[in-house]
N, C-alpha and C positions, 0 to 999 in steps of 0.2 A: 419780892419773894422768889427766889429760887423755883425751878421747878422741880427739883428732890423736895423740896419742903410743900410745897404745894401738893405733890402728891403724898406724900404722908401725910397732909392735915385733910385731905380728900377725903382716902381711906378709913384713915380714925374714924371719923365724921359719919361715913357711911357704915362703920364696921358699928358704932353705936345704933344707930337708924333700922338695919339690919336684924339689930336682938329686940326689937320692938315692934315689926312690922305682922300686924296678922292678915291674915288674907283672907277676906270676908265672899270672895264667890269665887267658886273652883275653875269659871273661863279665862283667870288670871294666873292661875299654877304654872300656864308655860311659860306665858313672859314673866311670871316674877320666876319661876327658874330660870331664865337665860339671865336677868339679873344680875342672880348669882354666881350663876357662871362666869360673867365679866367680871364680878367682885372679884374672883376667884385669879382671873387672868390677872387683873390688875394686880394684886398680892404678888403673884408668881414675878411679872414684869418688874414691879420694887426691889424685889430679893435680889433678880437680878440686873440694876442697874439699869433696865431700858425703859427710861421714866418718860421718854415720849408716849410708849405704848403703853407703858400704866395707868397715865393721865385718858389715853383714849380710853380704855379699858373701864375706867373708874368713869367717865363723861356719860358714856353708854348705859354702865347702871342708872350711873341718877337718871337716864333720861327713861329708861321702863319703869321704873317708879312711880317718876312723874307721871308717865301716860295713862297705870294703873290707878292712881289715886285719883286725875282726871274722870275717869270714868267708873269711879269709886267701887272698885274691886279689892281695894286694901283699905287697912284701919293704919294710924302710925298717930303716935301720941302727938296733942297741938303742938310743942313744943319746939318738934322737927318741921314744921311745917313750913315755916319760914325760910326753908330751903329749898324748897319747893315753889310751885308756878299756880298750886292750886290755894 
């Protein structure tokens, strides 16, 4: 797989994950906004074409997600779990 296509199946992925995620204790609001923010970076990096930095950008989110749900600060349906490390 390509790396434009990997990071658009990233994205997708996470952009699904994303409209699902609640945040069950408020010590997790700023890392799951910085998250966001990388979500956010990465988007921008796709648009334009620097899909090295998108792929970082999008790596970073899932990896505060991950740490969030490890220490179960967020809810996110089973389903997506299996993306995850928890």
């Amino acid at each position: 797989m390509e790396l434009e296509e990997l990071c658009k199946s990233e994205i997708e992925k996470m952009e699904s994950i994303l409209k699902e995620v609640m945040v069950k204790d408020v010590r997790a609001l700023e890392v799951y906004n910085l998250a966001l923010s990388y979500f956010t970076d990465a988007k921008h990096f796709f648009d334009k074409k620097d899909f090295v930095r998108a792929f970082e950008a999008i790596v970073i989110c899932w990896a505060y997600l991950d740490a969030c749900l490890h220490f179960n600060f967020l809810e996110i349906p089973e389903e997506f779990k299996k993306h995850f490390t928890v």
